[in-house]
ZAMARGU-4260 file (C-alpha; in steps of 0.2 Angstrom, whole numbers, plus 5000, padded with zeros to 4 digits):
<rodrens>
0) 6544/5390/5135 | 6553/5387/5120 | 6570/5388/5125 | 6568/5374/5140 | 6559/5365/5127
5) 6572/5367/5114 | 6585/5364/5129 | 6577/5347/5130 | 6574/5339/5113 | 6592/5344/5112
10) 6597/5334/5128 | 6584/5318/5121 | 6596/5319/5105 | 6611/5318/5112 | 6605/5306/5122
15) 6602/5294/5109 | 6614/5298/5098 | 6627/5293/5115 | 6616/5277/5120 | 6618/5269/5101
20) 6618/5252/5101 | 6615/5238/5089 | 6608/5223/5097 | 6617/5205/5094 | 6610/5193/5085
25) 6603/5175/5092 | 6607/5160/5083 | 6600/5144/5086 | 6612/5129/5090 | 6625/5127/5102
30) 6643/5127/5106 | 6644/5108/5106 | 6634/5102/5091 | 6635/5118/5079 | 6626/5134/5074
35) 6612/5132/5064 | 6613/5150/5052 | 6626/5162/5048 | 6612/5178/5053 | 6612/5196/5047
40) 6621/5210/5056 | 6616/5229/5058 | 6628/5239/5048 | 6637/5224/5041 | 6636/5213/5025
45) 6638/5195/5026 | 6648/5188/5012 | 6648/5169/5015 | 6659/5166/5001 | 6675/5179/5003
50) 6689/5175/4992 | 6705/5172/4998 | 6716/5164/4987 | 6706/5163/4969 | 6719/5151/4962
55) 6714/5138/4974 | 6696/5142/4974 | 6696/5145/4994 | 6685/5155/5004 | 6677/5157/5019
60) 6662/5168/5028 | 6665/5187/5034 | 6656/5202/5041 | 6663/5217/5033 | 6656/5236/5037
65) 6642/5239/5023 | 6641/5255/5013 | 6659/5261/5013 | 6668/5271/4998 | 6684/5262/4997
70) 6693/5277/4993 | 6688/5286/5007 | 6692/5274/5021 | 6707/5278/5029 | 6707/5267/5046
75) 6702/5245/5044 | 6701/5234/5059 | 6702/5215/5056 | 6692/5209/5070 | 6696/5189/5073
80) 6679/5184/5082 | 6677/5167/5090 | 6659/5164/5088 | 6662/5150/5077 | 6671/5139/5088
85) 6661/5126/5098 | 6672/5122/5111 | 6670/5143/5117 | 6654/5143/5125 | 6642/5160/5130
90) 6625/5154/5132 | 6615/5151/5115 | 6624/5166/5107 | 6635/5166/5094 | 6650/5173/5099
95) 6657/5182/5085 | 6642/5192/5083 | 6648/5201/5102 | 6666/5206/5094 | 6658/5215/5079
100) 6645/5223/5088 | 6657/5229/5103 | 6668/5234/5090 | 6655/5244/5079 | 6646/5250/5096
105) 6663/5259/5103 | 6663/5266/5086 | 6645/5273/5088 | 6652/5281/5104 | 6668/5288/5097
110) 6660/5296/5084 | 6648/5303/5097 | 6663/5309/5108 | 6672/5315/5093 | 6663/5323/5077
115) 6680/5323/5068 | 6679/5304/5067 | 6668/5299/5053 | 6661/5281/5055 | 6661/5282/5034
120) 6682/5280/5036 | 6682/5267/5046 | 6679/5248/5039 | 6678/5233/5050 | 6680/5217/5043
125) 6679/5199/5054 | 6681/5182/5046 | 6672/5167/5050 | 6682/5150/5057 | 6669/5139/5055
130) 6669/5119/5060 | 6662/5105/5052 | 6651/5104/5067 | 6645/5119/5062 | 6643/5113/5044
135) 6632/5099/5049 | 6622/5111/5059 | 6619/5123/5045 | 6628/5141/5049 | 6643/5133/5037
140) 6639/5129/5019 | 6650/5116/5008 | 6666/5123/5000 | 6671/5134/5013 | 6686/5133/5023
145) 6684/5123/5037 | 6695/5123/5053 | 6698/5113/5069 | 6688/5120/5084 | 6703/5130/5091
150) 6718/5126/5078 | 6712/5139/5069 | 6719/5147/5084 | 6735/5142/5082 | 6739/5144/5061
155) 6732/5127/5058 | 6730/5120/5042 | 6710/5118/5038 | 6700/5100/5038 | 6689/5104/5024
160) 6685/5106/5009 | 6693/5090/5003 | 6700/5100/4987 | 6711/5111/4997 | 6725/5105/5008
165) 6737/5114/5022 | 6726/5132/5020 | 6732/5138/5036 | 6721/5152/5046 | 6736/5163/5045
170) 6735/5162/5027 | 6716/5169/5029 | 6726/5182/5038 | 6737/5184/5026 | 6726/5186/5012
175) 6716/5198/5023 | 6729/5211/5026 | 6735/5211/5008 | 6717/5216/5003 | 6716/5230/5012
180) 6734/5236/5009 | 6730/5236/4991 | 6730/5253/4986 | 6721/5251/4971 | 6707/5246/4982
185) 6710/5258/4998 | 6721/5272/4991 | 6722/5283/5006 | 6722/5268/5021 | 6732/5275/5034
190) 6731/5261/5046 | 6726/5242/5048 | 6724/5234/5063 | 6725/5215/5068 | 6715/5212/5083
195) 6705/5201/5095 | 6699/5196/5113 | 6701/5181/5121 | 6702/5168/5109 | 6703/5182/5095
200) 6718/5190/5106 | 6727/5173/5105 | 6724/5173/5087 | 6732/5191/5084 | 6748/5186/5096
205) 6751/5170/5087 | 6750/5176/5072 | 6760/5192/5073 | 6775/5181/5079 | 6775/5170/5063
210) 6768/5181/5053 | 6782/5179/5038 | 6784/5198/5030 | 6787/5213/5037 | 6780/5222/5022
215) 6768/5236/5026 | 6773/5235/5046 | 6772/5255/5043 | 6754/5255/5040 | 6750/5238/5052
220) 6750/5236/5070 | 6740/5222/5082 | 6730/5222/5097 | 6731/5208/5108 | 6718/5207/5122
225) 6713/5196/5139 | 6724/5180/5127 | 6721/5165/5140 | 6740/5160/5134 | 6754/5166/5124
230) 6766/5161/5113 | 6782/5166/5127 | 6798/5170/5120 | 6809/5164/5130 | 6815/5146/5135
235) 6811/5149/5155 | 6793/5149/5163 | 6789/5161/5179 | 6779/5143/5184 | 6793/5128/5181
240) 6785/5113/5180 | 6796/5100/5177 | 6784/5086/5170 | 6774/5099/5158 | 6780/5091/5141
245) 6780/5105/5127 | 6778/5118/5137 | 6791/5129/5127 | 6783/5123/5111 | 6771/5131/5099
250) 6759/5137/5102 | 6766/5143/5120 | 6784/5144/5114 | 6796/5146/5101 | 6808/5128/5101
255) 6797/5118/5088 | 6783/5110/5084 | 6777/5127/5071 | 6762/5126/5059 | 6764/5121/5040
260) 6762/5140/5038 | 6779/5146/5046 | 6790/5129/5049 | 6802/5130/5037 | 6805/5150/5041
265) 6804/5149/5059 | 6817/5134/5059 | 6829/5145/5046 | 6828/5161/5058 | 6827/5151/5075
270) 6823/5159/5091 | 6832/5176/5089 | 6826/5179/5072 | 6811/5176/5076 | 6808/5189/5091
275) 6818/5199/5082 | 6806/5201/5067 | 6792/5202/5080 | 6796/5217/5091 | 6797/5224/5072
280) 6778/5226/5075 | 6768/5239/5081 | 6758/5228/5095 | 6747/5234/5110 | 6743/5221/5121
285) 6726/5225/5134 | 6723/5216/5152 | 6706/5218/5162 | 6713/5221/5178 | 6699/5209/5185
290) 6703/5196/5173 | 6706/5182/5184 | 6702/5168/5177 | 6711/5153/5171 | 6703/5151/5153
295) 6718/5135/5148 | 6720/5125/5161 | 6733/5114/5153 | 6751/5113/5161 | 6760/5124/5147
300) 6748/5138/5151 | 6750/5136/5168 | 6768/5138/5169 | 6766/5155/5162 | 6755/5160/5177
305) 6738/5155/5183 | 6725/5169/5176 | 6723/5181/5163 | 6732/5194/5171 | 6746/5185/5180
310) 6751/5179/5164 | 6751/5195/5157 | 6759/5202/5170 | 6772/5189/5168 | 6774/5190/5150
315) 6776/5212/5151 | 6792/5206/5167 | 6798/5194/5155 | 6799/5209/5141 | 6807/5219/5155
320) 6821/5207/5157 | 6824/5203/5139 | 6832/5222/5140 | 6815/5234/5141 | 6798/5235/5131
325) 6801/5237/5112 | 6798/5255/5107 | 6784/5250/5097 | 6776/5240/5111 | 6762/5247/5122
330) 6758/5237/5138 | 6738/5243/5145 | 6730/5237/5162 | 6711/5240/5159 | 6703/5245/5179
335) 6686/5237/5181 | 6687/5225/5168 | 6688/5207/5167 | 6685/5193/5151 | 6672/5207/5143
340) 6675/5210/5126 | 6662/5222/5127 | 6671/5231/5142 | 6686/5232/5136 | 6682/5239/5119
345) 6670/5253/5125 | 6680/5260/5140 | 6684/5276/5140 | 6703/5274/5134 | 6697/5263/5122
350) 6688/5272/5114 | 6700/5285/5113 | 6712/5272/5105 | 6700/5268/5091 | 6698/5287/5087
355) 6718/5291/5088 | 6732/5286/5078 | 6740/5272/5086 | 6761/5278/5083 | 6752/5294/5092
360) 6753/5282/5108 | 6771/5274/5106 | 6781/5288/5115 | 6766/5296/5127 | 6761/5282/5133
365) 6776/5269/5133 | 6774/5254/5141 | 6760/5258/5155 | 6767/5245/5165 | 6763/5253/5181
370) 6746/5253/5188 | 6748/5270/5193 | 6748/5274/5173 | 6733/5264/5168 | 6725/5266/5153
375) 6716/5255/5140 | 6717/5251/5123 | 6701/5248/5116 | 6699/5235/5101 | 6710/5240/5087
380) 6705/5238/5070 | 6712/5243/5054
</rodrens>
């Protein structure tokens, strides 16, 4: 009687330990007039005042894994959440709250999976965009940077506070990276990863195309997921429209019209230079098979296809015919999943992404461009 019993509680453990899950917070407000609190999150600290740039004075919200020895991490994940933007909508929930928790939740699982991976290495950090919206609303406080409800998307320059001009969200970013490539802080970091869904997956794209230097590419890489447009690289479209003004501008293209952040260097590199210093990065770029909604329905998106995964599928042919994926490129197709953050970040192959060194992937799995090869990258993190 003892043994089945044993056998059992056993089973019951596991069980819990593989059905972790951290619920998500509910905040009031809404999408159009604001979130009313910046809430608690299990297993993370909220620091609503997160330096960036101490000589100016400017900061903005995070959530950042609680608990960690710095000296012991060796694997950071910058998760860019869109909960703060209003004009994203998901019911009453704050968005951002589903990035961190899908991304800590997959962790749970790994870790499950795989004993070798200790949650205790691992640190996850996702800044805050809030709006003036939200400001008014009460999830924002005053001195905070403040952005546009999806420039911040795009490297914008912030709207507020008053006392700090042309802060653009690739700064943040910036300032992000160089604080946990600080070896005084994280001595024995291996890897950092730049990374969103959706919104958060436009971000990452974006931001690795302007992003200025190159230092520390060894130790950073980017994961681009379900974006509902890109920034394409070339001048033609796989949709021509002639009467789409700007459709080869930033943010869907590379002729003109940069942020503050990156004019003057994109202008001096042009075009070339540019994708050039790009395919420099370690990027993996994710696409729910069943993603097959539109998201931007504005012409410039519309020339680069008409859903999610047409456009992704459009954007890896273009790669293809600019002479073959960069070797440190990796192209997924994720079966079963459309726009879930969730889904994408907890699949199987996800999951094993997470757990695995990324340049462990880069010959192996080599552009997966044929469904017959699908596998998925789950949400990378540094």
């Amino acid at each position: 009687m003892f043994l089945p019993s044993l056998i059992t509680l056993t089973s019951l453990v596991s069980l819990t330990l593989a059905q972790q899950h951290n619920p998500e917070p509910v905040v009031q407000g809404s999408t159009d007039d604001g979130w009313q609190s910046f809430p608690d999150v299990e297993d993370a600290t909220a620091y609503p005042e997160w330096v960036v740039d101490e000589d100016i004075g400017a900061y903005l919200p995070v959530y950042q894994t609680t608990g960690l020895n710095t000296t012991e991490v060796t694997r950071a994940i910058i998760d860019l959440l869109v909960w703060c933007v209003p004009s994203i909508r998901l019911r009453d929930r704050l968005l951002p709250k589903i990035d961190w928790n899908s991304i800590n939740n997959a962790l749970y699982n790994a870790s499950y999976e795989d004993p070798t991976i200790k949650r205790e290495h691992i640190s996850i950090l996702g800044p805050c965009f809030f709006t003036e919206d939200d400001l008014n609303a009460g999830a924002a406080q005053d001195g905070q940077l403040l952005y546009g409800a999806t420039t911040w998307i795009d490297g914008h320059h912030n709207v507020a506070p008053d006392s700090i001009s042309d802060y653009s969200s690739f700064d943040v970013l910036d300032a992000l990276v160089a604080y946990y490539m600080d070896k005084t802080v994280y001595p024995n970091l291996k890897v950092l990863v730049v990374g969103g869904h959706s919104a958060g997956g436009q971000t990452t794209q974006r931001y690795a195309t302007l992003r200025k230097s190159t230092k520390n590419n060894d130790r950073l890489q980017f994961w681009i997921a379900n974006p509902a447009s890109l920034c394409w690289l070339t001048p033609d479209r796989p949709v021509p429209d002639d009467t789409c003004e700007g459709f080869d501008e930033f943010k869907y293209g590379l002729d003109s019209n940069f942020p503050t952040y990156a004019s003057s260097n994109a202008d001096t590199l042009g075009r070339e230079g540019i994708i050039n210093r790009y395919n420099t990065h370690a990027l993996s770029y994710a696409w729910g098979l069943n993603d097959k909604g539109s998201g931007d329905t504005r012409c410039q998106a519309e020339t680069q296809g008409s859903t999610h995964i047409a456009r992704g599928q459009n954007f890896v042919a273009m790669l293809e015919d600019m002479g073959g994926i960069p070797n440190l490129t990796t192209i997924d197709w994720v079966p079963g999943i459309s726009h879930d953050t969730a889904g994408m970040m907890a699949s199987d192959a996800g999951i094993d992404k997470v757990r695995k060194p990324f340049l462990d992937f880069i010959h192996a799995n080599q552009c997966l461009g044929s469904y017959s090869d699908i596998q998925v990258i789950a949400q990378v993190h540094k």
